[in-house]
Structures are given as structure tokens and as C-alpha cells.
FIRO-677491 format. One record per residue (C-alpha): x, y, z. Coordinates in Angstrom, 3 decimals. Example, Ala and Ser with C-alpha at 12.3 -4.5 7.8 and 13.67 -1.06 7.14 Angstrom:
+----------+----------+----------+
:        x :        y :        z :
+----------+----------+----------+
:   12.300 :   -4.500 :    7.800 :
:   13.670 :   -1.060 :    7.140 :
+----------+----------+----------+
! end
This chain:
+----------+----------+----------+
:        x :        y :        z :
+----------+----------+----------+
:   38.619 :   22.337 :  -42.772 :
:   35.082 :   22.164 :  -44.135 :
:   33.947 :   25.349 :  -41.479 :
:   37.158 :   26.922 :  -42.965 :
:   36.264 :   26.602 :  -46.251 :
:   33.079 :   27.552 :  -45.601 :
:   33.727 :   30.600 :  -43.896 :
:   35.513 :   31.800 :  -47.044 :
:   32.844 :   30.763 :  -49.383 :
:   30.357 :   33.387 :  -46.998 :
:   32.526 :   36.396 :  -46.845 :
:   33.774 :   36.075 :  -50.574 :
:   30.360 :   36.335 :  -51.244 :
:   29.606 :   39.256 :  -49.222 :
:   32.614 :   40.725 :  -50.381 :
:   31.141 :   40.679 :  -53.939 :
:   28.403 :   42.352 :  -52.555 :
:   30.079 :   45.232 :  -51.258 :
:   30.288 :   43.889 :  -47.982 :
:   34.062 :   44.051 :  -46.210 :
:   33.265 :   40.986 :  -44.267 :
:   35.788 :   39.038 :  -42.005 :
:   35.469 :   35.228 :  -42.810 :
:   36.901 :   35.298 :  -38.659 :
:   35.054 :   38.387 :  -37.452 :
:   32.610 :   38.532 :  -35.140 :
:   29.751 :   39.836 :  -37.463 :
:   29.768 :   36.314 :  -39.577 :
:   30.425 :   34.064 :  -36.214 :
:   27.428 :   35.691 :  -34.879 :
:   25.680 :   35.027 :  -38.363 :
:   27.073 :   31.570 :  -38.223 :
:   25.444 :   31.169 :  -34.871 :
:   22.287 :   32.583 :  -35.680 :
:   21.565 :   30.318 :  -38.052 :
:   22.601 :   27.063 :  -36.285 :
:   20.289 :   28.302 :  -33.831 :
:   17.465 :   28.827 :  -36.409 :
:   18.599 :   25.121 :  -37.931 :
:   17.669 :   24.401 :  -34.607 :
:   14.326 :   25.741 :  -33.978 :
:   12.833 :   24.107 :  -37.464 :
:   14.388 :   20.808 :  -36.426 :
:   12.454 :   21.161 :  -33.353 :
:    9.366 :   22.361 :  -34.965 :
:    9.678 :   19.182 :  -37.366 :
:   10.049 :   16.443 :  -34.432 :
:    7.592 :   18.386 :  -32.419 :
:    4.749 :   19.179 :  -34.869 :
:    4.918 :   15.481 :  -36.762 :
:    7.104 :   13.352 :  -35.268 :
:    5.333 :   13.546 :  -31.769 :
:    1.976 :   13.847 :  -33.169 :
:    2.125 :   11.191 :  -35.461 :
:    3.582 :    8.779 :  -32.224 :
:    0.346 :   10.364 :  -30.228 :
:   -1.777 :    9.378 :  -32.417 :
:   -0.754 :    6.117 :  -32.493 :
:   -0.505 :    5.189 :  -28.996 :
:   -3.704 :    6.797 :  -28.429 :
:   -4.955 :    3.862 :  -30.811 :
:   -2.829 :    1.188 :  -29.167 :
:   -2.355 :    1.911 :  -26.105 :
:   -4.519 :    4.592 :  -24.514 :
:   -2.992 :    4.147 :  -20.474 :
:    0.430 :    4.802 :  -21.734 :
:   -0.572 :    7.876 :  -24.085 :
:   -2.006 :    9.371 :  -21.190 :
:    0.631 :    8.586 :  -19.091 :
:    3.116 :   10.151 :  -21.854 :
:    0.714 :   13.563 :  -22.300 :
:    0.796 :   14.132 :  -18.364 :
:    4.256 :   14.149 :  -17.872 :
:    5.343 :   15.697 :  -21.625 :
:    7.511 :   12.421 :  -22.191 :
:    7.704 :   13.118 :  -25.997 :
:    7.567 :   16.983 :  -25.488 :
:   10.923 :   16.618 :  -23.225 :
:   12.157 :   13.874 :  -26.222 :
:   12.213 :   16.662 :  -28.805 :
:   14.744 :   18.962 :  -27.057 :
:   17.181 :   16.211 :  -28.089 :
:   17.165 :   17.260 :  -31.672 :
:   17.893 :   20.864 :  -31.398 :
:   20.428 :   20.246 :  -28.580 :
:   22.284 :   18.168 :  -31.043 :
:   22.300 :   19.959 :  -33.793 :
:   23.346 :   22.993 :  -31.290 :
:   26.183 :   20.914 :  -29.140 :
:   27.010 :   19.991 :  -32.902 :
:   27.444 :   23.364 :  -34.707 :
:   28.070 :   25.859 :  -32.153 :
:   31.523 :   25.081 :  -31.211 :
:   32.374 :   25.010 :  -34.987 :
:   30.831 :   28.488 :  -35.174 :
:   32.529 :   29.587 :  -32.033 :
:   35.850 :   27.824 :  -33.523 :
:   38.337 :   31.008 :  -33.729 :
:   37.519 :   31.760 :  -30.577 :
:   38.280 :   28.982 :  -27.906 :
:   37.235 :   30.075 :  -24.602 :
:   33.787 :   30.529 :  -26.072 :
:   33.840 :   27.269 :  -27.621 :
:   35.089 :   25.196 :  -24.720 :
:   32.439 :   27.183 :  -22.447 :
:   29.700 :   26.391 :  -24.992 :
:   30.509 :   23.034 :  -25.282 :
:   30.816 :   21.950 :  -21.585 :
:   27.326 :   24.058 :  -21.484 :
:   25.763 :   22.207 :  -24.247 :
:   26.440 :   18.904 :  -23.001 :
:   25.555 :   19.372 :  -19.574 :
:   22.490 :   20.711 :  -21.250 :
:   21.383 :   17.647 :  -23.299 :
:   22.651 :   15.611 :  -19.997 :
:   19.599 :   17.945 :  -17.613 :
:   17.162 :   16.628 :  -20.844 :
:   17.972 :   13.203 :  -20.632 :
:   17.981 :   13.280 :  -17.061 :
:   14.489 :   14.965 :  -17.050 :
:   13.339 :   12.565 :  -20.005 :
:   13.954 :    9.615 :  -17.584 :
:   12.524 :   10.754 :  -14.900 :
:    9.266 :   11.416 :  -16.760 :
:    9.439 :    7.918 :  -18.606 :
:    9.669 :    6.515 :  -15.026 :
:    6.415 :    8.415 :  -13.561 :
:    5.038 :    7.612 :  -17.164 :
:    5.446 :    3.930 :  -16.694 :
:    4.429 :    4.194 :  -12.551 :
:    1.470 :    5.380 :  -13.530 :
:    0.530 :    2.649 :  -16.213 :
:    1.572 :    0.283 :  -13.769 :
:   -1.451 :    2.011 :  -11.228 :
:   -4.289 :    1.866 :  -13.871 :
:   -3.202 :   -1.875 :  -14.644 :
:   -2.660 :   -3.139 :  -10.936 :
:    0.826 :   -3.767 :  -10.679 :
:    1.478 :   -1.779 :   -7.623 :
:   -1.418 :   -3.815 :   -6.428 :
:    1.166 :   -6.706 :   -5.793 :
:    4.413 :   -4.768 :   -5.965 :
:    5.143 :   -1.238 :   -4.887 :
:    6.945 :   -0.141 :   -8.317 :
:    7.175 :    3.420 :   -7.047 :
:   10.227 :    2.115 :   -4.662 :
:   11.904 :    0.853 :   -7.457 :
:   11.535 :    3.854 :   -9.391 :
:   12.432 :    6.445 :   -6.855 :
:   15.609 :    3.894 :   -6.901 :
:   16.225 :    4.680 :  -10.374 :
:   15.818 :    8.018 :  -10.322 :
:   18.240 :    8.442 :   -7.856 :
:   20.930 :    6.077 :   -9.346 :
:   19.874 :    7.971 :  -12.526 :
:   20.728 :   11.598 :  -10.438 :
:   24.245 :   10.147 :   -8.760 :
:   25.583 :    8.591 :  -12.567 :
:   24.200 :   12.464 :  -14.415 :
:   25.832 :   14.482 :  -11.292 :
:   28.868 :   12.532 :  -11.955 :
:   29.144 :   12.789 :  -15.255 :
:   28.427 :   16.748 :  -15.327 :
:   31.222 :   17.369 :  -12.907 :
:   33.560 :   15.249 :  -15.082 :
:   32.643 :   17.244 :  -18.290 :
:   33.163 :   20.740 :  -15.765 :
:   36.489 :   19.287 :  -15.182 :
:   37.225 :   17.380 :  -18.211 :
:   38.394 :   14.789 :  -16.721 :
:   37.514 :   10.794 :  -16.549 :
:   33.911 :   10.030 :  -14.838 :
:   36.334 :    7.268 :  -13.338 :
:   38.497 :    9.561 :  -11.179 :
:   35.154 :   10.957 :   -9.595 :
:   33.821 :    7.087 :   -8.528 :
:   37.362 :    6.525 :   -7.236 :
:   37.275 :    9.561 :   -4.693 :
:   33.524 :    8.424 :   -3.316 :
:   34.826 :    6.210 :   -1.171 :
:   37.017 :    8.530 :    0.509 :
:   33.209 :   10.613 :    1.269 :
:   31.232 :    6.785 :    2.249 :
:   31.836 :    6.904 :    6.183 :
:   30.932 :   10.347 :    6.359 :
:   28.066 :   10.015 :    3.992 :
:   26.733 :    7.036 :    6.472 :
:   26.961 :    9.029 :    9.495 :
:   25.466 :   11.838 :    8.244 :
:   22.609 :   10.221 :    6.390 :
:   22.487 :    6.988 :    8.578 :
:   18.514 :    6.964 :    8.987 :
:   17.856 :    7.987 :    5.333 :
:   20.404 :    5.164 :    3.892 :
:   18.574 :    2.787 :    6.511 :
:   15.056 :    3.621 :    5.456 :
:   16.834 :    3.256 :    1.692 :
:   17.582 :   -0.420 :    2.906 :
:   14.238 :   -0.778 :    3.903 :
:   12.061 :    0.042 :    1.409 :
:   13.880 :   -1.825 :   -1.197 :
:   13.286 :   -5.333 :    1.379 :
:    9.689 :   -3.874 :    1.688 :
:    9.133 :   -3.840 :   -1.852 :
:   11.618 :   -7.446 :   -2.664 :
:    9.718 :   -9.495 :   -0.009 :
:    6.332 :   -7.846 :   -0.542 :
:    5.909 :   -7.339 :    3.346 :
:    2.964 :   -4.786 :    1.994 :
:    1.509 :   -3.594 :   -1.169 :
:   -0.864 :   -0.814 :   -1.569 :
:   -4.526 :   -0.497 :   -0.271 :
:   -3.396 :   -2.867 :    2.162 :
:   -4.387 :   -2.980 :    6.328 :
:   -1.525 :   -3.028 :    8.477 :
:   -1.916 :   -1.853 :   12.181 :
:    1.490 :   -0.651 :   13.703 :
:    0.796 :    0.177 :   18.011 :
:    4.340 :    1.862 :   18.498 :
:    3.651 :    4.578 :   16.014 :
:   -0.364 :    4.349 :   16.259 :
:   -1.032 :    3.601 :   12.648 :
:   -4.304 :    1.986 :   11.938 :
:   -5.151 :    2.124 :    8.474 :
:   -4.692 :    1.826 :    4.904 :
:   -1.378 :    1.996 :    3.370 :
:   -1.648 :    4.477 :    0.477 :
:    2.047 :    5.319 :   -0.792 :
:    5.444 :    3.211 :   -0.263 :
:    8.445 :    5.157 :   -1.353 :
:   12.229 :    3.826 :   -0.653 :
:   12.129 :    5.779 :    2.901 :
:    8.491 :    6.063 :    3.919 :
:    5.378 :    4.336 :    4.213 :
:    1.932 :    6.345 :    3.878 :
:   -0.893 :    5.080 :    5.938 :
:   -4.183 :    6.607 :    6.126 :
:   -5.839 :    5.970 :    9.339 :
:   -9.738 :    5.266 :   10.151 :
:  -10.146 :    8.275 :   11.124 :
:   -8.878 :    9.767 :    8.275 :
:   -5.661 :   11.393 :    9.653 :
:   -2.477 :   10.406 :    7.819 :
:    0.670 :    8.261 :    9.757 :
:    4.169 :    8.886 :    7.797 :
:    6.092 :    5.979 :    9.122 :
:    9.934 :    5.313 :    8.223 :
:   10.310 :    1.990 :    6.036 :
:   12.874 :    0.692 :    8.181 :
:   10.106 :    0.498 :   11.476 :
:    8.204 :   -1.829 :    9.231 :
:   11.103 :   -3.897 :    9.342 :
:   12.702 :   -3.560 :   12.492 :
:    9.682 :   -3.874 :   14.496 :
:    6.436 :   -6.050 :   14.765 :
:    3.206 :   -5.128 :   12.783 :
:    0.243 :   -6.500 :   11.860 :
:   -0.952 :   -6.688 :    7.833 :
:   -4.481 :   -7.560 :    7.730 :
:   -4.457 :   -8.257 :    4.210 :
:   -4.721 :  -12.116 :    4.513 :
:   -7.935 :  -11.162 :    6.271 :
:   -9.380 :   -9.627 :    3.192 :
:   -8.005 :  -12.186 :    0.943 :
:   -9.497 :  -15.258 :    2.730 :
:  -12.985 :  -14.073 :    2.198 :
:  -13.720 :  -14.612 :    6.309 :
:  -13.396 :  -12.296 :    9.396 :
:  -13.234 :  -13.475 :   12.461 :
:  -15.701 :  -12.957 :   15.760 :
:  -14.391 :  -13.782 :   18.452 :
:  -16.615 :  -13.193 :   22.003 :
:  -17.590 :  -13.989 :   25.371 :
:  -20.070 :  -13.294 :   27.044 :
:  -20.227 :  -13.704 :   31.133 :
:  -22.706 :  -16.329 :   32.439 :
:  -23.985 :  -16.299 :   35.923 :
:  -22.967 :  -19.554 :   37.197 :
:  -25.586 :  -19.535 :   40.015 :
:  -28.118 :  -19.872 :   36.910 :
:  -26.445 :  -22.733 :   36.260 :
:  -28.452 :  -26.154 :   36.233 :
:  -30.147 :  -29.115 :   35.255 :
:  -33.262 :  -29.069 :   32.689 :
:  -36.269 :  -31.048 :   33.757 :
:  -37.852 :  -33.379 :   31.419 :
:  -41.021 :  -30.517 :   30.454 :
:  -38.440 :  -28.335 :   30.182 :
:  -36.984 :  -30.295 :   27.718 :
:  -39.686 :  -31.102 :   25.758 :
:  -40.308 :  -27.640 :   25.562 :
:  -37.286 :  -26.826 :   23.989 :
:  -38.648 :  -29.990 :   21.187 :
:  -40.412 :  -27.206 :   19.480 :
:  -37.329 :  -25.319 :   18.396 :
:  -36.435 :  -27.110 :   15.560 :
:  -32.198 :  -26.308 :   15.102 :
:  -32.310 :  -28.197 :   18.888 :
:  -34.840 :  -31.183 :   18.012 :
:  -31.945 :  -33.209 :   16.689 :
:  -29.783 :  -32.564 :   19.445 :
:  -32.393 :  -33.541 :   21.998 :
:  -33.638 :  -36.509 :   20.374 :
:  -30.227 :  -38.092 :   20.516 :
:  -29.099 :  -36.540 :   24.115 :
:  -32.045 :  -38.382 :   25.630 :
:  -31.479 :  -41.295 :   23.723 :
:  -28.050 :  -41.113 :   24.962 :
:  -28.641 :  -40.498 :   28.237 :
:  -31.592 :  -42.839 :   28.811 :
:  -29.481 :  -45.610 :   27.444 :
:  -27.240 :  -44.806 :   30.441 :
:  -29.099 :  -44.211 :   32.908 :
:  -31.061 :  -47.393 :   32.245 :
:  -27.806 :  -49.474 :   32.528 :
:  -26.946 :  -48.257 :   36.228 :
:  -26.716 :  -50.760 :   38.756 :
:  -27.092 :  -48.240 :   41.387 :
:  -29.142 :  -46.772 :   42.769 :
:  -30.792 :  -44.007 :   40.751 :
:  -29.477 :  -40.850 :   42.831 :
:  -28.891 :  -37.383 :   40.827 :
:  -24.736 :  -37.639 :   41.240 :
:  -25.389 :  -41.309 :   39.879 :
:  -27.134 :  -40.613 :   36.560 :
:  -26.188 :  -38.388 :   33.949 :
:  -28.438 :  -35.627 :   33.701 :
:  -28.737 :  -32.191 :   30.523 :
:  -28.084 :  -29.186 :   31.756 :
:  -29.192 :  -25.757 :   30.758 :
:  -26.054 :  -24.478 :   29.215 :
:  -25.162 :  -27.710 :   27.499 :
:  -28.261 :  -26.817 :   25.918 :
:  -27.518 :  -23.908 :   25.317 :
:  -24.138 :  -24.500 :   24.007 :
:  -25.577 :  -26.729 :   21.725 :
:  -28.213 :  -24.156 :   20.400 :
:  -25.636 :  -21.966 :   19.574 :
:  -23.677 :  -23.940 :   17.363 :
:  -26.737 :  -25.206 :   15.613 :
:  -27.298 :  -20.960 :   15.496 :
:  -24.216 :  -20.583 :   14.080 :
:  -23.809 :  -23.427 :   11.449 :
:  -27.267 :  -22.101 :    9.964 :
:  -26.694 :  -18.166 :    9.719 :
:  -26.202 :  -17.343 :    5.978 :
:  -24.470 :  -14.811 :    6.852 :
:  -21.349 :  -16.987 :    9.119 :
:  -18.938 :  -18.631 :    6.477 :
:  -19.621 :  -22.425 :    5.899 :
:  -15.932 :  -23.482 :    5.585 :
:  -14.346 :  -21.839 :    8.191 :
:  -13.958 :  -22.875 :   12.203 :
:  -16.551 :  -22.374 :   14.467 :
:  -17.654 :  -23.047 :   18.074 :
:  -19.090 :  -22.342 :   20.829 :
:  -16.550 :  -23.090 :   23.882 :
:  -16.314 :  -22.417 :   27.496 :
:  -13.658 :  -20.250 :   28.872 :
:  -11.892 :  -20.300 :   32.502 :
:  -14.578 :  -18.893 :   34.558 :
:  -13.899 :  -15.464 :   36.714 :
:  -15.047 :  -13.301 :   39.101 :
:  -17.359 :  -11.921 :   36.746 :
:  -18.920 :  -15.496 :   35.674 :
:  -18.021 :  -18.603 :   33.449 :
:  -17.382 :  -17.249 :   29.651 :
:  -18.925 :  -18.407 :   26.898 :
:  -16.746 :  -18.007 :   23.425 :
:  -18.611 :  -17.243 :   19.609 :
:  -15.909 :  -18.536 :   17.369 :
:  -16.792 :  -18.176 :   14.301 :
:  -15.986 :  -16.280 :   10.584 :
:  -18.215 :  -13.797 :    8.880 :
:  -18.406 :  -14.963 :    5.278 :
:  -17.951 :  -10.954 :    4.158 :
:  -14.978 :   -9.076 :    5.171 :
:  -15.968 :   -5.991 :    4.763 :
:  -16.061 :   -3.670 :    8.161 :
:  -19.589 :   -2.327 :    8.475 :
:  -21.070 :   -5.639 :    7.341 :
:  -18.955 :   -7.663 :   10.174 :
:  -19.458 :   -5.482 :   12.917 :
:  -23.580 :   -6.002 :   11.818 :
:  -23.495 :   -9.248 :   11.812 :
:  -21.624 :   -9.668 :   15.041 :
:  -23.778 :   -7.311 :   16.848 :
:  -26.936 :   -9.210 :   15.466 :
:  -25.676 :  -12.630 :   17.216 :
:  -25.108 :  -11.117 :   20.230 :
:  -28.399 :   -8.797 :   20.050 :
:  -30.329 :  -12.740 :   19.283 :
:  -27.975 :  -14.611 :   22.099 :
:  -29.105 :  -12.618 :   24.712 :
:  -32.244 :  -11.911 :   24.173 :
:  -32.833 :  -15.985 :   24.044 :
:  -30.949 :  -16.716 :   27.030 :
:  -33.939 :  -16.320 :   29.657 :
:  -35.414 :  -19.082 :   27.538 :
:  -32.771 :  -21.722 :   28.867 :
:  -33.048 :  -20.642 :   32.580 :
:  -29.578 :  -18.816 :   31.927 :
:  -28.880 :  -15.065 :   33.339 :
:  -25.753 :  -13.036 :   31.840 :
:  -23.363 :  -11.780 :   34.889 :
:  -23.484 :   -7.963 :   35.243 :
:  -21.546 :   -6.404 :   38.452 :
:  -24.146 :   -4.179 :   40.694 :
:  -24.561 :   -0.538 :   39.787 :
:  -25.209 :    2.086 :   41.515 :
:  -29.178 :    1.970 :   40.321 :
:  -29.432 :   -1.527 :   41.345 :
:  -27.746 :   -0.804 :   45.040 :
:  -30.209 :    2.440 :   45.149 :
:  -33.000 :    0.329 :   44.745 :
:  -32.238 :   -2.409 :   46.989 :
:  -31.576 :    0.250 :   49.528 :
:  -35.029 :    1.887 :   48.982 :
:  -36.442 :   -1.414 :   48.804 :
:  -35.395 :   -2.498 :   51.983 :
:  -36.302 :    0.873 :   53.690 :
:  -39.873 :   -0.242 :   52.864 :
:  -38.733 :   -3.378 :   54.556 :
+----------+----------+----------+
! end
């Protein structure tokens, strides 16, 4: 009644100005439209120009993360197209009124319209928010971006429903009631991207891994650090710098290994052996011993071995053979000078296990075990501090009388073959 009335009220008055106007023509509908659209544009210019700056400006004071966050992905910017696509789903059909095709198209149009801009709108609020969530560590414990790729999708499925039902005009309702009829051919079809779906929401609900965490995975040779975790795929960036894509539902279907309580206990392990000659294997005399006296981690140790074993040896009845008496050998010593080794290094953690243990011996000698934790976890430091133990433990093996097995090379049978040619 009121665009009736209205329409009148326009083309009386351009009547009286000599105008033979229609108040249903097409001359004052497109005039009618033409200025809903301009209505439009300075109700844009209006949210856009003071609205959204004056919000800027204020989370720029308040919150700088999320302003940034907002300016990257034009949350605001895509906010404002609300107000003109109101005032245009609003007014255009009344405009387009006499004539009803064009109405009804502009209409379903229009709506579908402002549907793609809230759609869009989320979907930048989302990334908005994942990246506030990155600067501020979030992801750190949770990978958000799973959860928002969920959204976005049950965001896509609800606006693709919605636009069909406003194509058809029909009830949303009747389109959710024919998707099951489509569910058993949508799981065969998409069976490994519903199962990697599956997957990456356990992933990210049981926090199996975060970001920036090490995970090593043998069956599909990842190595590395895992950089992204979306809903069907996990991102890990191997040591040597080339990139693994593996589906989320491997990481939960089969074994891997997430080295992240490594890194979080402050300790990384060492743990080798090193083959001993066993036919350098024997007892220490008593200069020997006393020789040893003068390096002081071991003058404890000695002190109360021989005290030990004099005490016993002084009780026997028998008669004072070498299989009667007890007797220190050279890698008991040895043993022992490790441990003292390791308990001292500043650089082996205090509060962690460590020893020094024999293994079952071999064919290539008895094995002797470091056991111990690195009080730094990082990589290049560990793999310097375990090379400088090993550098020191056999370098001051000759001192014990002790030889480290090595199998004959073809240098050492050349010169035992020239050597005996002298012969």
C-alpha cells in the first residue's frame, strides 16, 4: 500500500511538471531502483567509512592480534556488505513489485546473495580467530585449525542447503530429509576423505600431536616436525627439509613415534656400547692400582674396594690361591670410572638414570652400555656431548689395560702378510 501510494505521489508530481509519467511504467521502476541502489551505496559508505574505522581503531588499542587478524582477512570490510544487501533484498522487490517474475528472480538472488556474505564473513572470522589463536599459542596444545576447517564445512553443507531451498522455495527440511537417501553412496565414494575426517577430529580431541611437535612415522618415512594438522592431513617437515603429507587417519591406524615428551622432560637419552676385547680382560695388580689412586673420581672407589676386598681375603681359611680370593679387575675398574665420569659431567642430567652396564657379549666382544640423559635436548648439543664421551672413553681405555674389539681389515691383514714375508 505504502509503495502504491508512493508511486502516485512520484508521477503526480512529474505530471505537474510536464512529465506523462506512469506511476507502473518502467521509466519510474527503473528510477525507483536507481535510487534504492544509491540508498545503498551511502549506507555502505556510512558503515564502511565510520562504523569500521571507528571499530579499527579501537581494537587496534585493545587488542592489537585480533585487529590484525581482522585487517588480513577484511572481516569488517566483508561485515559492511550486510547493510547495502539489506536495504537492497529490502527495497528492490517493492520496486520490482508490478512486475513479478523480476521480483521473485531478484529476491531469490538477493538472498542467496547476503547468504555468499555471511558465508564468506564466517569463514574469515574463523581464519581471523585461527590466527589469534597462533600468535597466542593455542595451537601449541590444540590444533584449532581442525576444528575450524570443521566449521567451515558444516558452515558450507547448512548455506548450500539453504540456497537450494530458497532456488526451490521450498522447506530447508525436505532437503535434510532426502540426504540420507545420497549417505551410502556419499561413503563409498568419499570413504578415505570421510575416514581422514574421522581422524583428524580424534587427532585434535585426544591431542595425539600438536604443532612443532617430533613424530617419526617408518611406513610413510616421515621424520620431522609436524607443521600443519587439518581434518584430513598431517604436514610434517622432514630433517632434511623435504615435506611428508600424511593422511590423519595413518596417525591413527598405525604405530608412530611423538618425540615430544623428549623435549618436554628436559633430558635426551644416550644410549651406547662399545665392543671390548675380552682377551684384554684381567686382573689389576696392586701398582697398578695405586696408580690409578691419582685419579681422583676413582680414589673413593679404590679406597673402599681394597678395604673390601682385603677384609675378605684376610678371613679365608684357605689357602690363598687366585680362584680362592677375590681379586679387581680392569674393567670393574673401569666400569666404575665411568659412572664416576658420568655422575660428574655438567653437561649429563643429575636426575635422570644412568649407568654403565655390561651387555651379552658377541662375536665382536663383551659390550659395554653409556646409559645416561643429556641435560639439553636440543639435537646439535646432544649429538656433541655424546660424541665427546665416547671421543674421552676411548681415548682412556689403554690406561686400564683395556683394548676396544675391531674386526681385521684389509690394512691390518696386508701388513701382517708383509710382515711375515720379512719373516
Amino acid at each position: 500500500m505504502l509503495e502504491h501510494h508512493f508511486r502516485n505521489y512520484i508521477a503526480g508530481k512529474l505530471n505537474a511538471l510536464g512529465i506523462n509519467s506512469d506511476p507502473y511504467g518502467m521509466e519510474l521502476t527503473i528510477v525507483f531502483v536507481l535510487v534504492v541502489i544509491g540508498i545503498a551505496a551511502i549506507s555502505h559508505l556510512i558503515t564502511h567509512h565510520i562504523i569500521v574505522r571507528t571499530i579499527k581503531n579501537v581494537l587496534h588499542r585493545t587488542n592489537e592480534p585480533l585487529s590484525q587478524s581482522f585487517s588480513k582477512y577484511k572481516v569488517l570490510e566483508k561485515l559492511t556488505l550486510f547493510v547495502p544487501m539489506m536495504v537492497l533484498d529490502l527495497f528492490i522487490p517493492l520496486a520490482l513489485g508490478h512486475y513479478e517474475l523480476l521480483s521473485a528472480i531478484a529476491d531469490k538472488l538477493l538472498s542467496i546473495s547476503i547468504l555468499v556474505i555471511f558465508i564468506r564473513m564466517v569463514f574469515a572470522l574463523l581464519d581471523a580467530f585461527n590466527d589469534v589463536a597462533n600468535v597466542k599459542g593455542i595451537t601449541r596444545r590444540m590444533p584449532i585449525k581442525s576444528f575450524v576447517q570443521l566449521t567451515k564445512l558444516f558452515t558450507f553443507l547448512v548455506g548450500l542447503v539453504v540456497s537450494m531451498s530458497i532456488l526451490a522455495n521450498e522447506s530447508p527440511v525436505i532437503f535434510l530429509s532426502g540426504l540420507g537417501v545420497a549417505t551410502g553412496f556419499v561413503m563409498l565414494v568419499f570413504k578415505d576423505t570421510i575416514l581422514g575426517f574421522v581422524a583428524g577430529i580424534q587427532l585434535s580431541a585426544n591431542r595425539m600431536i600438536t604443532l612443532n611437535d617430533w613424530i617419526e612415522m617408518d611406513a610413510y618415512k616421515a621424520n620431522g616436525t609436524v607443521e600443519e594438522i587439518s581434518l584430513t592431513t598431517v604436514k610434517v617437515r622432514n630433517f632434511d627439509n623435504t615435506v611428508s603429507m600424511l593422511p590423519a587417519y595413518a596417525l591413527v591406524q598405525n604405530a608412530f613415534i611423538n618425540w615430544q615428551g623428549m623435549s618436554d622432560s628436559g633430558g635426551r637419552r644416550i644410549k651406547r656400547a662399545l665392543n671390548i676385547d675380552v682377551n684384554s680382560i684381567r686382573f689389576m695388580t696392586d701398582d697398578e692400582i695405586e696408580s690409578l689412586k691419582d685419579i681422583r673420581i676413582l680414589r673413593e672407589y679404590l679406597f673402599e674396594k681394597s678395604k673390601e676386598i682385603k677384609t675378605f681375603n684376610d678371613e679365608l681359611d684357605d689357602i690363598p690361591h687366585l680362584g680362592n680370593t677375590r681379586q679387581m679387575t680392569n674393567i670393574g675398574i673401569f666400569r666404575a670410572y665411568l659412572a664416576a665420569y658420568l655422575r660428574t659431567h655438567k653437561d649429563i642430567h643429575p636426575y635422570m638414570l644412568f649407568m654403565v652396564r655390561q651387555l651379552e657379549p658377541t662375536a665382536e666382544g663383551l659390550p659395554l652400555q653409556i646409559y645416561a640423559f643429556t641435560n639439553n635436548t636440543d639435537w646439535v648439543f646432544y649429538e656433541s656431548v655424546q660424541a665427546d664421551i665416547f671421543d674421552h672413553i676411548y681415548s682412556i681405555m689403554p690406561l686400564f689395560g683395556l683394548r676396544p674389539y675391531q674386526a681385521l681389515s684389509g690394512h691390518d691383514a696386508l701388513a701382517l702378510s708383509s710382515t711375515n714375508l720379512h719373516n
